[in-house]
C-alpha positions in Angstrom: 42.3 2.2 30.7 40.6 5.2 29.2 36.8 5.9 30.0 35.1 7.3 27.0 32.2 9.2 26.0 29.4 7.0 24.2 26.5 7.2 22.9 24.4 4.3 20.9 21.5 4.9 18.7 18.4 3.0 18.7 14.9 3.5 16.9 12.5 5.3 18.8 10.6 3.6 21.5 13.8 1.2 21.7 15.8 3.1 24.0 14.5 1.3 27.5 15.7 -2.0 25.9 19.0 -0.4 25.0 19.6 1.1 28.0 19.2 -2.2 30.0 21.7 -3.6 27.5 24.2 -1.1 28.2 24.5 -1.8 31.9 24.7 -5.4 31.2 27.8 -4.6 29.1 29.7 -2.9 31.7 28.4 1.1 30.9 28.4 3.5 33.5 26.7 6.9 33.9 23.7 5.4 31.5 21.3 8.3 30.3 18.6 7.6 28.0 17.4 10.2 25.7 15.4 10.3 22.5 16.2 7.2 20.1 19.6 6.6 22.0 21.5 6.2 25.2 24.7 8.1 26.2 26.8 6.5 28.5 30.3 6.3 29.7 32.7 3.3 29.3 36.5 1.9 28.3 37.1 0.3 25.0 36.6 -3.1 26.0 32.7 -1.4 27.0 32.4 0.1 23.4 33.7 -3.3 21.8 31.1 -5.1 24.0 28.6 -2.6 22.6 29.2 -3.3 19.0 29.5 -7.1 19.5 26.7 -7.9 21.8 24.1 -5.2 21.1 20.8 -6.6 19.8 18.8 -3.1 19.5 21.6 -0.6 18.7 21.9 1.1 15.5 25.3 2.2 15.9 28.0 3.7 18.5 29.7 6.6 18.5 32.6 7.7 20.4 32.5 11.2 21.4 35.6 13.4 20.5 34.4 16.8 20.7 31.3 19.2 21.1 31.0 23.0 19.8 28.4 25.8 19.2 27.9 26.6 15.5 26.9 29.9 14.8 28.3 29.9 11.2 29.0 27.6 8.4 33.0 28.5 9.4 32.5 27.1 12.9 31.3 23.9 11.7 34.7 23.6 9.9 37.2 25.5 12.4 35.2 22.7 15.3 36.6 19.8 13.3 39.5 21.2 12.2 40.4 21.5 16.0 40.5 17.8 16.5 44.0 16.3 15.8 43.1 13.6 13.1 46.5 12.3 12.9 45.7 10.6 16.1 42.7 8.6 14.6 44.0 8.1 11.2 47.6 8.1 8.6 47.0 10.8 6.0 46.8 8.2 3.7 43.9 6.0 5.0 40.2 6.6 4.4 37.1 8.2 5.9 33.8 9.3 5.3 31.3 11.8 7.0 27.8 11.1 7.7 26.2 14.6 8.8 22.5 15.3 10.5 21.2 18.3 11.3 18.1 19.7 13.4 16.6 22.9 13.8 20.1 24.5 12.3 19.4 28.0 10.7 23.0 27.7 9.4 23.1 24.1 7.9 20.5 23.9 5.6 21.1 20.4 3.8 23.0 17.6 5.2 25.0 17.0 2.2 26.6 20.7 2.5 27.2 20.1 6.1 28.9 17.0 5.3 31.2 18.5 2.9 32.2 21.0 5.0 33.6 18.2 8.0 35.5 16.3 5.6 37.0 20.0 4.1 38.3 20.1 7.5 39.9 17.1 7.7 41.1 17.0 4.5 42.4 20.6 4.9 44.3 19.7 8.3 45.9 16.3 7.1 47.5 17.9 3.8 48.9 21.1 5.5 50.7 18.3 7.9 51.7 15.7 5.5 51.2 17.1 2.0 48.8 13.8 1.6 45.4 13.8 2.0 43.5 10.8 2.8 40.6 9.5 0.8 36.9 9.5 0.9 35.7 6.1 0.6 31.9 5.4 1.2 32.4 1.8 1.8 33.7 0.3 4.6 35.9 3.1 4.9 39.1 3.1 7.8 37.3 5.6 10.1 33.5 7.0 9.4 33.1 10.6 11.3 29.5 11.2 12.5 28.4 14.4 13.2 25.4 15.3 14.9 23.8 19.3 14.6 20.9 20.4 16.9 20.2 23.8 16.6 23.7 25.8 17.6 25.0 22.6 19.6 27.6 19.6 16.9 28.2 16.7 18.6 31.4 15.4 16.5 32.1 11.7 17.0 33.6 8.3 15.8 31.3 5.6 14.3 32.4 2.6 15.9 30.1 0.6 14.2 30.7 1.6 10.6 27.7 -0.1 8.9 24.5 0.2 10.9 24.2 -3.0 13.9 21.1 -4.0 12.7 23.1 -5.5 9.9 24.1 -8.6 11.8 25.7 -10.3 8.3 23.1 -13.1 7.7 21.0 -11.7 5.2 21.1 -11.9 1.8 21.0 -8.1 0.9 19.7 -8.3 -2.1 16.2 -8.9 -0.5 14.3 -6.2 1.4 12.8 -7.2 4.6 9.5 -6.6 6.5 11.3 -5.7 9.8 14.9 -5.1 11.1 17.1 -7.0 13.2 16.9 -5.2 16.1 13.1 -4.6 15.7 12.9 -8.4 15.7 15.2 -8.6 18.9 12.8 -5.6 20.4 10.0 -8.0 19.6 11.3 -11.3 21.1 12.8 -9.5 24.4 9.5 -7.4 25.0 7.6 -10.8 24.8 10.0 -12.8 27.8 11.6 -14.8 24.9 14.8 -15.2 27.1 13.0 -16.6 30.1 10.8 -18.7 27.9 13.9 -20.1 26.4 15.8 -20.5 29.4 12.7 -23.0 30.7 13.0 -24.5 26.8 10.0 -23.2 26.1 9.9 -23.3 21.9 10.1 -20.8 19.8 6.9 -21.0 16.3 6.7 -18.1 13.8 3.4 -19.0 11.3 4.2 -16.7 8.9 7.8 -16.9 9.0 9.2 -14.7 5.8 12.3 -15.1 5.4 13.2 -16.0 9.2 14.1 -12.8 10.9 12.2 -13.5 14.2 13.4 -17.2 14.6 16.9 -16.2 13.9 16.9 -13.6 16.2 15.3 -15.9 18.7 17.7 -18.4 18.5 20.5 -16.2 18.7 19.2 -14.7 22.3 18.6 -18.3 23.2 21.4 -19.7 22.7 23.9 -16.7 23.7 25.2 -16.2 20.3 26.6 -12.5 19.5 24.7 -10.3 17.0 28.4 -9.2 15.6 29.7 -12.4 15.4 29.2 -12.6 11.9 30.2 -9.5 10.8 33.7 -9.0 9.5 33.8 -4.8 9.1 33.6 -2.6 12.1 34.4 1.1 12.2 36.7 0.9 14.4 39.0 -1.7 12.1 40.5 0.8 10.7 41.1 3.0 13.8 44.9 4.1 15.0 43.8 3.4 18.5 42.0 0.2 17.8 42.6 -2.6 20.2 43.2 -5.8 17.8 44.5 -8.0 20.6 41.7 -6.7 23.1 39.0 -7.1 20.1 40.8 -10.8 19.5 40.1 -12.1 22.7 36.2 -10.6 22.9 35.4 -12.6 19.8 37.1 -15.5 21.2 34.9 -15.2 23.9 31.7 -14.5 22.3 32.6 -17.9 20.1 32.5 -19.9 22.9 29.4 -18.8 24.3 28.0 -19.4 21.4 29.3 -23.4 20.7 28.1 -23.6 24.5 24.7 -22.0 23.8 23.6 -23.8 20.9 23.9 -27.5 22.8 20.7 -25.6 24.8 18.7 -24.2 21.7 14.9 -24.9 22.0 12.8 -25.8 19.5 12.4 -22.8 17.0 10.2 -23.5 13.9 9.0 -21.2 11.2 6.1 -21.7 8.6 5.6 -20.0 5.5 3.0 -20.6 2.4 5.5 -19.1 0.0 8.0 -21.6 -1.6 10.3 -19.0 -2.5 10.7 -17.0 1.1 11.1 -20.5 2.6 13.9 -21.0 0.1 15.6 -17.2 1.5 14.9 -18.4 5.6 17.3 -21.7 4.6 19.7 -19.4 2.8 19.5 -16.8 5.7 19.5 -19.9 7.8 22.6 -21.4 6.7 24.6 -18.3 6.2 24.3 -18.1 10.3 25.4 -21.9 10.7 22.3 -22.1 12.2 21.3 -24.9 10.0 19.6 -27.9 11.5 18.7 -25.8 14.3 15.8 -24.1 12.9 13.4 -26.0 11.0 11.5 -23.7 8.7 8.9 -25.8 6.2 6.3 -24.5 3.1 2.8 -24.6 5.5 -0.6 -22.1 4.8 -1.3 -20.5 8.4 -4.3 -22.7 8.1 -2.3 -25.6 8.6 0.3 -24.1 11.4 0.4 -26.3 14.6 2.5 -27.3 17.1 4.1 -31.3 17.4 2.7 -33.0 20.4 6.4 -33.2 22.1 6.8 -29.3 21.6 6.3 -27.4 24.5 4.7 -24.9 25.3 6.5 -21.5 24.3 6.1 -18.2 22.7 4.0 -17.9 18.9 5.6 -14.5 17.6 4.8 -13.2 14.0 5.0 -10.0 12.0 1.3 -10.3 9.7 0.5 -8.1 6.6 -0.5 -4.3 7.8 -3.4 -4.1 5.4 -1.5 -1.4 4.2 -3.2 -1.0 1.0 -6.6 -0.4 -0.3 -8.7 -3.1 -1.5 -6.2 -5.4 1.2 -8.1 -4.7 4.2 -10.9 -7.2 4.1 -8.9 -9.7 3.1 -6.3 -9.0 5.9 -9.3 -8.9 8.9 -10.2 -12.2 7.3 -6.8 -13.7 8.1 -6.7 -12.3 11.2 -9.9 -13.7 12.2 -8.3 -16.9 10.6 -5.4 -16.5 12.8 -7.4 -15.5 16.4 -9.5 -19.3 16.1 -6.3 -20.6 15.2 -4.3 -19.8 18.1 -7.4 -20.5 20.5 -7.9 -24.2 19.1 -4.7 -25.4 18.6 -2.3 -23.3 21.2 -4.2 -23.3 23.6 -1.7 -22.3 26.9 1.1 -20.5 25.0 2.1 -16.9 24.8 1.8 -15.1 21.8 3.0 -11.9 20.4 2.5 -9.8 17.1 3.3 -6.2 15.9 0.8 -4.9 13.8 -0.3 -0.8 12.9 -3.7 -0.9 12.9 -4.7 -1.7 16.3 -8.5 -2.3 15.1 -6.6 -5.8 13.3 -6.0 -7.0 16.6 -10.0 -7.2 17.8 -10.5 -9.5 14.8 -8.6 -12.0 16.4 -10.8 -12.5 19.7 -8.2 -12.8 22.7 -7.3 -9.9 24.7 -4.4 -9.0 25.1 -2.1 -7.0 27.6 -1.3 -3.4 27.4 -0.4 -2.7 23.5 3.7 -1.6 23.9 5.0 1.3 21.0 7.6 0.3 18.6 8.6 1.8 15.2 9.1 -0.2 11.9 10.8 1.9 9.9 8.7 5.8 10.2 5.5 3.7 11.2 4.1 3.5 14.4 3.3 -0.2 15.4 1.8 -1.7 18.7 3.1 -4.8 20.1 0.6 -7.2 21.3 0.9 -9.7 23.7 -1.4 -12.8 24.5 -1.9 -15.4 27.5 -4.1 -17.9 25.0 -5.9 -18.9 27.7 -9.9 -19.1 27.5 -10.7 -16.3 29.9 -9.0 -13.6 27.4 -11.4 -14.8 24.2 -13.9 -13.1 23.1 -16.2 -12.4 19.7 -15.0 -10.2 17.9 -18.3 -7.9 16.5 -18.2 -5.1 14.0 -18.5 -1.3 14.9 -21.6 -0.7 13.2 -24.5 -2.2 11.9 -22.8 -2.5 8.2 -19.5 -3.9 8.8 -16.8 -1.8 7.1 -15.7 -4.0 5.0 -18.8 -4.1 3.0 -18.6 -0.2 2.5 -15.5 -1.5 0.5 -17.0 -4.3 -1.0 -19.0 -2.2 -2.9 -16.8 0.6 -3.8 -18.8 3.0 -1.1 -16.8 6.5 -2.3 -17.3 7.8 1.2 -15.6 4.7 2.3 -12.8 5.1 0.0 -12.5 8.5 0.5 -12.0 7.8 4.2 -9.1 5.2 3.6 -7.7 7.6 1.0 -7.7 10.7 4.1 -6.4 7.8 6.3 -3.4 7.2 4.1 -2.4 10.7 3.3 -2.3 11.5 7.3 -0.1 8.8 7.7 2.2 10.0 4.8 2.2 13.2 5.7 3.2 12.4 9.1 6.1 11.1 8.1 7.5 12.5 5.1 6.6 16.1 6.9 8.9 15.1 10.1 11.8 13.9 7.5 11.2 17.0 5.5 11.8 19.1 8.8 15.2 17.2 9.4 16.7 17.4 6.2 15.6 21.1 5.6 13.6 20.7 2.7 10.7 22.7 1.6 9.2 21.5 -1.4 8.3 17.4 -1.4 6.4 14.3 -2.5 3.9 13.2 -0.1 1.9 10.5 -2.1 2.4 8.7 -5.1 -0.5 6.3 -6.2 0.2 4.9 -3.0 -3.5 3.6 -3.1 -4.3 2.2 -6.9 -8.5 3.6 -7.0 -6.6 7.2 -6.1 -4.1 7.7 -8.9 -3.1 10.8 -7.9 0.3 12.5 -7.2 0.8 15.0 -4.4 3.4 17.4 -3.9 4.1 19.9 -1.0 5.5 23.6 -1.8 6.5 26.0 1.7 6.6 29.3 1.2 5.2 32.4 2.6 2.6 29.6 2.9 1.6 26.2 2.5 0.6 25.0 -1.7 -0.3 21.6 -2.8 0.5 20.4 -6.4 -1.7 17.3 -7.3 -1.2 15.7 -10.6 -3.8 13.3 -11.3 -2.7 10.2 -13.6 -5.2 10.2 -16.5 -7.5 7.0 -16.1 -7.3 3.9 -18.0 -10.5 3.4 -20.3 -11.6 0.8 -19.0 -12.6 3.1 -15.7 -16.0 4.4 -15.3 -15.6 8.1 -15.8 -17.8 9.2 -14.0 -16.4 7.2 -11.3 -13.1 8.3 -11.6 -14.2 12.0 -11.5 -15.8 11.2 -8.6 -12.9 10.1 -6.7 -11.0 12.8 -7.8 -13.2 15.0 -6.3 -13.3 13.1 -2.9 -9.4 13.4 -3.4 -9.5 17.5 -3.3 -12.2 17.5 -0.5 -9.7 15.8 1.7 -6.6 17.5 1.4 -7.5 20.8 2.7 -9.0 19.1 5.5 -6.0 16.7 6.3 -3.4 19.6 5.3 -5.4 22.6 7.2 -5.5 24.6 4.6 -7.8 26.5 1.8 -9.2 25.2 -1.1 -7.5 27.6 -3.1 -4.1 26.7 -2.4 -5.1 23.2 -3.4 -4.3 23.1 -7.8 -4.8 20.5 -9.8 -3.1 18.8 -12.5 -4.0 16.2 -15.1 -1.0 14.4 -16.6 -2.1 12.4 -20.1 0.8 10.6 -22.4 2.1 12.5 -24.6 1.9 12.4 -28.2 3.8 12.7 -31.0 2.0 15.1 -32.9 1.6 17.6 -29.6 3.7 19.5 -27.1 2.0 20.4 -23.6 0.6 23.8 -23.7 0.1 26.5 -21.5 -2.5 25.9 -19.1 -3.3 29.4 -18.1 -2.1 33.3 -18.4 -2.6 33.9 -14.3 1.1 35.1 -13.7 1.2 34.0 -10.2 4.6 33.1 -9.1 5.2 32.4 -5.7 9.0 31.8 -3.8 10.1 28.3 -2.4 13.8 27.5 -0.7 15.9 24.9 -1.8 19.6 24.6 -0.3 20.1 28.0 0.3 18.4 29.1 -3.3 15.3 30.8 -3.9 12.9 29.7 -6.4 9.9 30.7 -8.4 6.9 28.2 -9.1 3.7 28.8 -10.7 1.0 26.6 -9.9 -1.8 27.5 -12.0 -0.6 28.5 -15.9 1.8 25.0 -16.8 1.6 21.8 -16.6 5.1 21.4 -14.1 5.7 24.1 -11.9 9.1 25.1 -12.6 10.9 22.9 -10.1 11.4 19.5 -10.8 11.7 18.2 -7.3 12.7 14.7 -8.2 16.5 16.3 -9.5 16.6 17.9 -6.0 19.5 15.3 -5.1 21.1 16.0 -8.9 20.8 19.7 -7.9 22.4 19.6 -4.9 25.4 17.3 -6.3 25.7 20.1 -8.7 26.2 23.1 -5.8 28.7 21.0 -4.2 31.1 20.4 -7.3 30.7 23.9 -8.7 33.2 26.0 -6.7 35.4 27.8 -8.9 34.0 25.3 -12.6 32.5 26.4 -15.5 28.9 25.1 -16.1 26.9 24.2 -18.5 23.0 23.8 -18.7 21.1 22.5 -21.8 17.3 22.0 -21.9 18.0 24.3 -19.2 13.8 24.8 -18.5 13.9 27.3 -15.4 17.5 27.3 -15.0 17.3 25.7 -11.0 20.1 23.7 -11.6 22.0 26.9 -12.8 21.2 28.8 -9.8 22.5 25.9 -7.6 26.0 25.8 -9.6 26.4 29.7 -9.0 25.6 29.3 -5.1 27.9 26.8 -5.3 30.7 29.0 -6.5 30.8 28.5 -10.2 32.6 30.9 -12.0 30.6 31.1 -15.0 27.7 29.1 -16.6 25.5 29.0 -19.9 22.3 28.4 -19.7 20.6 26.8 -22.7 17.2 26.7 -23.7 14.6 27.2 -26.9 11.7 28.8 -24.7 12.0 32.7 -24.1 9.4 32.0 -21.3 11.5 29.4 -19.5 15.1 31.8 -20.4 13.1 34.4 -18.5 12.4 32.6 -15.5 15.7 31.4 -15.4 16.5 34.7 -15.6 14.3 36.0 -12.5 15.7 32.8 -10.6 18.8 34.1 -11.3 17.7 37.7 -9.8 15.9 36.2 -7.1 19.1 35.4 -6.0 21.1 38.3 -6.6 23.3 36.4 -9.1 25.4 38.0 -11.7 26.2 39.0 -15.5 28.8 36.2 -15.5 26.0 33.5 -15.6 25.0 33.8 -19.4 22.0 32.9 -20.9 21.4 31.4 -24.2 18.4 30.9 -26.6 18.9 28.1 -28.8 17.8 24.5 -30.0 20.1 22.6 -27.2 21.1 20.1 -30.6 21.7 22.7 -33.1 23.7 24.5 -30.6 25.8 22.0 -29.6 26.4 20.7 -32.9 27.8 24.0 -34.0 30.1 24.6 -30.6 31.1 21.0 -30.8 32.6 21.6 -34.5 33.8 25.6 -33.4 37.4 26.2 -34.2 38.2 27.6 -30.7 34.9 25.6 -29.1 34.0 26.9 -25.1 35.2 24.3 -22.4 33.2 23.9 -19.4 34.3 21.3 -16.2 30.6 20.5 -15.2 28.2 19.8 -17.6 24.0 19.4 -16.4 21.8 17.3 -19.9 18.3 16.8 -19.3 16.6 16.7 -22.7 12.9 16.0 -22.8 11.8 12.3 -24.0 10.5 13.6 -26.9 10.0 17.5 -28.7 8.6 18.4 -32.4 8.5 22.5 -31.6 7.6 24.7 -35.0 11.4 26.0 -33.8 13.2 22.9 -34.4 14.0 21.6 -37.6 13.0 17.7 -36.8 11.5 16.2 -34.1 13.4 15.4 -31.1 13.8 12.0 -29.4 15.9 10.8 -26.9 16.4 7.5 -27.6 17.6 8.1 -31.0 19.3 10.8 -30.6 21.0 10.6 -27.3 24.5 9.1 -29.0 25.2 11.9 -30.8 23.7 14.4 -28.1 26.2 12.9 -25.7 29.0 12.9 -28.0 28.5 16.6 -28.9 28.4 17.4 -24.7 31.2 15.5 -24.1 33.3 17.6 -26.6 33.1 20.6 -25.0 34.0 18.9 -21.4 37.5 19.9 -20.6 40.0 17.6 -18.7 38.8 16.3 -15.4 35.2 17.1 -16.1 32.3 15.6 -15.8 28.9 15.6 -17.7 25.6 14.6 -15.4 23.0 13.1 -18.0 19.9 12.4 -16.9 16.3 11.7 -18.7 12.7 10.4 -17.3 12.3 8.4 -20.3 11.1 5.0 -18.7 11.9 2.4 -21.6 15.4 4.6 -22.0 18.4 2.4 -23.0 22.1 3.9 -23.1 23.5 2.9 -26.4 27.1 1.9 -24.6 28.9 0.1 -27.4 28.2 3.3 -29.5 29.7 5.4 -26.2 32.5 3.1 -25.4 35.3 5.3 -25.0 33.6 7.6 -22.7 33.6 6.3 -18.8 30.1 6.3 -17.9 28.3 5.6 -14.5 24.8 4.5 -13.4 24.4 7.3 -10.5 20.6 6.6 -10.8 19.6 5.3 -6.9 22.3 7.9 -5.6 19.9 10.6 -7.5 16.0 9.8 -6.7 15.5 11.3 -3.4 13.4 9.2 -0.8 10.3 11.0 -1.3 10.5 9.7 -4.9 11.7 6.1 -3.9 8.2 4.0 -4.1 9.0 5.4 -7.7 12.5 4.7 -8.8 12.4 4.6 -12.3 11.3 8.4 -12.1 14.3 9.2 -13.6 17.6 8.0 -14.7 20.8 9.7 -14.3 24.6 8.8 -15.1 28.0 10.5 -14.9 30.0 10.7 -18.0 33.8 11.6 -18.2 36.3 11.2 -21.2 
């Protein structure tokens, strides 16, 4: 049988665990490497892999590896693969593409499109058919991986992330993954505990990842098992008989195994996520195996005939501010819990402030790294036995809490620095790997610090903070106050000057006013975005002349422009213009009423050494569309880009402007000059917007909104909406 080249993915710290896995599944040549293992194996390994895996995010099967020193290798390395050997020109695919450290690739999304060019290229010069992209469950999903020069082009056995195991009601978001659960149980000798029939109690149970993972590893029952879509199910080469027999097999085990489960209990003081552990409970057929029941940690305790096993829980972070008092008082809670009434058990919890775990008074053994998600967690594991307790005594003579008892600003200010370090952390590190420049770091992540915080690259490093304008009912003074803790700390936690810190104050907007200009500085400075150049100006308007929430809108609009004719109204700047002509557009108009925003769209334009057949236009965006909608011989364009503001009364327009009353007949107007085949991306940031559809029924319209708030913006999703509209 064939030996392939593999290589499963795995979060970060993980990769020990998976590695150990691996070899127990019949890999060979097993190297571990950063968040994944590579290893070699036959097909019955890589089934094994997909079916039995509790800490893998996917596997990949290696077809091919190539230096890219231009975006045309990256398309003539794929094209080289014969894909009529992994799929009928008439099946489906799709492409997920990351990149790191490329100076070539500079968004994913590009790269992406250019792998399935070359696929799509090769199979319709064969066969004159082409197959189709299909996101979901598609027949084959091509990953390809970009580090620096070196592509790494492979299948995606797995299709949908492992983690998934098929239990879960998807509809619910929860606190920790599968395989982080799984992590968690192994790390803490669940399996030997298990095999003495040791039992299994989490206390604050949510909605039963840990005791369903625990009683799959106890009784032998596959992660995969419940899964019915694999990426291989669509593969020419797939095995069906070979992939028969392995779930056979693993059904078995599993009928065997659970006539050995231990007792596995859960406890929860929530009604509702007691209600979703059942649910999740049943859809496993793991019901009447797990006994989950509506109990305040207060109350958690073990039966008299339990024995002695493993207490595992995953307890509130403290994440936010004004949470953290209460939080150390539940873990204090928690640490004389476990010492009166589990007294002899094992214990294990994953928490990411490691100062939570003194609260609870037992020692535990050396802290292990694992990764929820972006954030950094310690495992902690416990012998509750009365030689590790201890009292747990505060740090200084005022214990901390009481700093934020009584609003102490320093105190505040601290958390505040706290929480943007963490942020910036992460969002900085995702920044770096999907090539982007300019993003959101913090959002009103902590409510006393209403504050948004942007990040522009350059030549050098700007901050754009927008404070929220304060309720009433705050003290002013207060609030000022905090402000100004706010812009002490971020040149401190960012390294850099004061005065590339600006701030912003962002008040509802009236009826009776439009926002001014701010300032007559007339200092522009030059950001990257996708291969386009920018200019922002920090210090003379309210926004800075690149929305970075449409960046995903922005993008979409590059990649569908090649060789269409575009349209911008309410144009502002004219970024999403620029992106269309990098994109290949043959021609766009650019609409807008300011002459200051036409010329800065202009300069964009000139910034990136764009030409005469990108025409710009100054105009009321309605009046103007009125009038080409009713033209005798009116313009057709095959990508159309309508972001009105919420709401306009300019001395240049004859009546004021609002976009819920006036989006039917703004729509109906764009849609006329659409020509066959294209397509008109409407988007506002009106909050309480509703799209009239009964008045817009004939047109085909499509909720693109999640698709278009990029994850720096997701604690936010209702920044914008956005829909595709075709005739």
């Amino acid at each position: 049988m064939t030996n392939y080249s593999l290589f499963a993915t795995t979060p970060k710290a993980m990769e020990g665990l998976l590695a150990e896995e691996i070899k127990n599944l019949g890999g060979q040549d097993i190297q571990p490497t950063l968040a994944g293992v590579s290893f070699l194996g036959d097909l019955e390994t890589a089934y094994r892999a997909c079916l039995w895996s509790r800490t893998a995010n996917r596997i990949l099967l290696q077809l091919d590896s190539f230096e890219v020193d231009s975006q045309q290798d990256l398309y003539d390395g794929v094209k080289r693969i014969n894909w009529f050997d992994h799929l009928k020109p008439d099946d489906s695919f799709a492409v997920t593409f990351s990149a790191k450290n490329s100076k070539v690739i500079k968004h994913t999304h590009f790269g992406a499109l250019k792998v399935k060019d070359a696929i799509v290229d090769q199979m319709r010069s064969k066969f004159h058919k082409r197959p189709n992209i299909v996101i979901d469950r598609p027949d084959i999903r091509v990953n390809v991986y970009l580090n620096g020069k070196h592509a790494q082009l492979s299948l995606d056995l797995s299709g949908a992330s492992l983690h998934q195991r098929g239990y879960r009601d998807v509809s619910i978001a929860a606190p920790i993954k599968e395989n982080l659960a799984a992590a968690m149980l192994l790390r803490s000798d669940w399996p030997k505990i298990a095999a003495q029939n040791g039992a299994l109690i989490d206390p604050m149970c949510g909605s039963g990842t840990l005791l369903l993972e625990g009683a799959m590893i106890a009784a032998d029952y596959a992660p995969g098992l419940l899964r019915d879509y694999f990426g291989f199910m669509g593969w020419k080469k797939h095995g069906a008989e070979l992939w028969r027999q392995l779930r056979e097999e693993a059904e078995q085990r599993k009928i065997e195994g659970l006539n050995r489960l231990p007792v596995i209990v859960g406890f929860d003081q929530s009604r509702r996520t007691v209600a979703t552990a059942l649910k999740h409970i049943e859809n496993a057929g793991l019901q009447h195996k797990i006994h989950v029941e509506k109990r305040d940690i207060s109350l958690a305790e073990p039966a008299e005939s339990w024995p002695k096993g493993l207490l595992i829980c995953n307890p509130p972070y403290g994440e936010r501010l004004g949470d953290e008092e209460q939080t150390a008082a539940l873990y204090r809670q928690f640490g004389e819990l476990m010492k009166r009434r589990f007294l002899g058990w094992k214990a294990a919890m994953i928490i990411s402030n490691p100062e939570l775990g003194f609260r609870l008074g037992i020692r535990s053994q050396k802290p292990i790294t694992l990764y929820n998600g972006a954030l950094e967690c310690k495992l902690l594991r416990f012998n509750i036995e009365e030689q590790a307790f201890f009292t747990p005594k505060s740090k200084t003579p005022q214990d901390r809490a009481e700093l934020i008892k009584h609003d102490s600003l320093e105190a505040t200010a601290e958390m505040f620095a706290n929480r943007l370090k963490k942020n910036l952390k992460k969002w900085r590190k995702w920044a770096k790997q999907q090539q982007i420049s300019c993003y959101r770091v913090y959002d009103a992540d902590l409510p006393e610090y209403a504050v948004a915080i942007d990040v522009y690259q350059g030549e050098q490093t700007w901050i754009n903070v927008q404070e929220y304008e304060a309720p009433k009912s705050i003290d002013e003074v207060k609030a000022n106050a905090r402000l100004a803790g706010v812009l002490a700390e971020i040149p401190k936690v960012m390294n850099i000057a004061p005065e590339q810190v600006f701030l912003k104050i962002r008040r509802k907007q009236k009826s009776v006013s439009q926002y001014e200009k701010l300032g007559e500085q007339g200092h522009f400075h030059v950001v990257e975005e996708s291969g386009c150049q920018f200019l922002v100006n920090f210090e003379d308007y309210l926004d800075t002349g690149l929305f970075l929430d449409h960046r995903p809108i922005r993008l979409r609009i590059q990649q569908e422009a090649q060789g269409k004719r575009f349209l911008n109204l309410f144009a502002y700047t004219g970024s999403a213009t620029v992106h269309a002509a990098k994109g290949g557009a043959v021609s766009s108009t650019t609409v807008d009423m300011s002459n200051t925003y036409l010329q800065w769209a202009k300069n964009n334009l000139a910034l990136n050494q764009l030409g005469d057949e990108h025409k710009l236009v100054r105009a009321n965006c309605m009046t103007w569309l009125e009038t080409q909608a009713n033209a005798k011989h009116r313009p057709q364009f095959d990508l159309i880009f309508l972001d009105p503001p919420t709401f306009s009364n300019s001395k240049r327009m004859d009546e004021a402007f609002d976009i819920q009353n006036d989006h039917v007949r703004l729509i109906k107007n764009a849609v006329a000059l659409l020509a066959p085949g294209g397509v008109l991306y409407f988007s506002t940031n009106f909050r309480r917007f509703k799209m009239a559809t009964e008045q817009l029924a004939k047109l085909n319209i499509k909720d693109i909104s999640p698709e278009t708030v990029p994850q720096d913006y997701a604690r936010n999703p209702k920044i914008h909406y956005c829909w595709s509209i075709q005739t």
